[in-house]
Every structure is written in C-alpha cells, then in structure tokens.
C-alpha positions as CSV (number, residue, x, y, z in Angstrom):
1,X,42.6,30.1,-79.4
2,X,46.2,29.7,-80.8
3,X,49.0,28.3,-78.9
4,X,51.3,30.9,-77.4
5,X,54.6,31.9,-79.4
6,X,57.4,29.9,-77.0
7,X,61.3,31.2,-77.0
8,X,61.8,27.5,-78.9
9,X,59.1,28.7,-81.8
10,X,60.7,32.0,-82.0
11,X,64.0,30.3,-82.7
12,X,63.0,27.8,-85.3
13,X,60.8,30.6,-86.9
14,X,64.1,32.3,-87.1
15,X,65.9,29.5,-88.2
16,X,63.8,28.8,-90.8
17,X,64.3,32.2,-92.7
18,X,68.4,32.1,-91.7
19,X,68.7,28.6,-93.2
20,X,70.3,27.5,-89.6
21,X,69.2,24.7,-87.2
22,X,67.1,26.7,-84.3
23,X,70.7,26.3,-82.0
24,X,72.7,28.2,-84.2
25,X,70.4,31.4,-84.3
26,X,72.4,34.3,-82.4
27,X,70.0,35.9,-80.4
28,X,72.5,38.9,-80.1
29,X,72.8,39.4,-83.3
30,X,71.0,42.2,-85.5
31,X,68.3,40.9,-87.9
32,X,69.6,43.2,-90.2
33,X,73.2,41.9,-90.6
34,X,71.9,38.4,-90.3
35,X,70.2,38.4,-93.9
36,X,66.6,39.0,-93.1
37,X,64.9,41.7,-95.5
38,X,61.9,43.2,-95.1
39,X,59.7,40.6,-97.2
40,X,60.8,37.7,-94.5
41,X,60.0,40.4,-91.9
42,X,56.5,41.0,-92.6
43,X,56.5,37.1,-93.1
44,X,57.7,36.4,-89.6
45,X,55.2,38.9,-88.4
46,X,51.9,37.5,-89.9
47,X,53.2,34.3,-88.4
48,X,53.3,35.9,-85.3
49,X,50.0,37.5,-85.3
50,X,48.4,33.9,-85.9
51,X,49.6,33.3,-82.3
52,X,47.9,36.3,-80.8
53,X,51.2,38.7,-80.9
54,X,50.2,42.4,-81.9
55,X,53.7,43.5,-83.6
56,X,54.3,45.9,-86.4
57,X,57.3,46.5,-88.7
58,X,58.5,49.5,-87.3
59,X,58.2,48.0,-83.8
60,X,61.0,45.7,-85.0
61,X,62.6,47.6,-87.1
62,X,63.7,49.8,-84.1
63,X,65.1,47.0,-82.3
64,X,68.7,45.6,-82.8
65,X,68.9,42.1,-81.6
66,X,66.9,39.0,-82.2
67,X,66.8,39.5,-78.1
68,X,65.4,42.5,-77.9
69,X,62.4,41.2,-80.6
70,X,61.6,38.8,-78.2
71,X,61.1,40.5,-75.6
72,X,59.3,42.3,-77.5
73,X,56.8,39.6,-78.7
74,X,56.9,37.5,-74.7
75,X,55.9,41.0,-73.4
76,X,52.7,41.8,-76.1
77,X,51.8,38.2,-75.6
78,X,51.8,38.2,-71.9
79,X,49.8,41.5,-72.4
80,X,47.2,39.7,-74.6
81,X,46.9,37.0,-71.9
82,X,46.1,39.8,-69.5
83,X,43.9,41.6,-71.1
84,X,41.9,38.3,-72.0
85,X,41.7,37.2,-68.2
86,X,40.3,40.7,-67.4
C-alpha cells in the first residue's frame, strides 16, 4: 500500500516542478501563472496516483490555487481510505 500524499509532499512535489525550495511555494497562487504547463501537470498527477489519489486533468484544470488542488487530492485520499475500511 503506498504512503499517503502529506501537505509537506504536495509542497516539495510542487517545488520541484517550480524550481523553489517547498517554503516558497504560494499555495494561493494559480498553477497557471506559476509556470506549470500541461506536461508537468499530468506529471504531478501520475505521481499522485502512485499514492492512491484518483485525480484527472480537468479536475485541476478547473481549480485556481495550489490550495484549492489540495483540497482536492486530501479529500479523494481521505475518500480512498474510507472506502478501503468499508
């Protein structure tokens, strides 16, 4: 079973993409305007899925803050846990 994606991983996955240290990711900030194109996207998103996160491009697309993908990806993660337990 993988580990579970963590705020800190989300950051330094982030990070890593942005060419920033995991601090200096803006979580308010649109992953548009911050440099990530759709290539590094899907990346992020097979990385994702490894850790048991059902997300899909368009899912993020629609969103407009790092913020707002991570509550995305805490919320379908805690929703896999559920559904495991069940």
């Amino acid at each position: 079973m993988p580990a579970p994606l963590t705020l800190e991983d989300f950051r330094a996955d982030l990070a890593e993409f942005l060419y920033l240290r995991p601090d200096e990711v803006d979580l308010e900030e649109n992953p548009l305007y911050a440099g990530l194109d759709s290539l590094r996207i899907v990346t992020l998103i097979e990385r994702w899925r490894e850790t048991g996160v059902d997300v899909t491009f368009i899912e993020l697309a629609e969103c407009t803050s790092f913020a707002q993908w991570w509550q995305l990806l805490s919320a379908r993660h805690k929703g896999a846990d559920h559904h495991a337990g069940a």
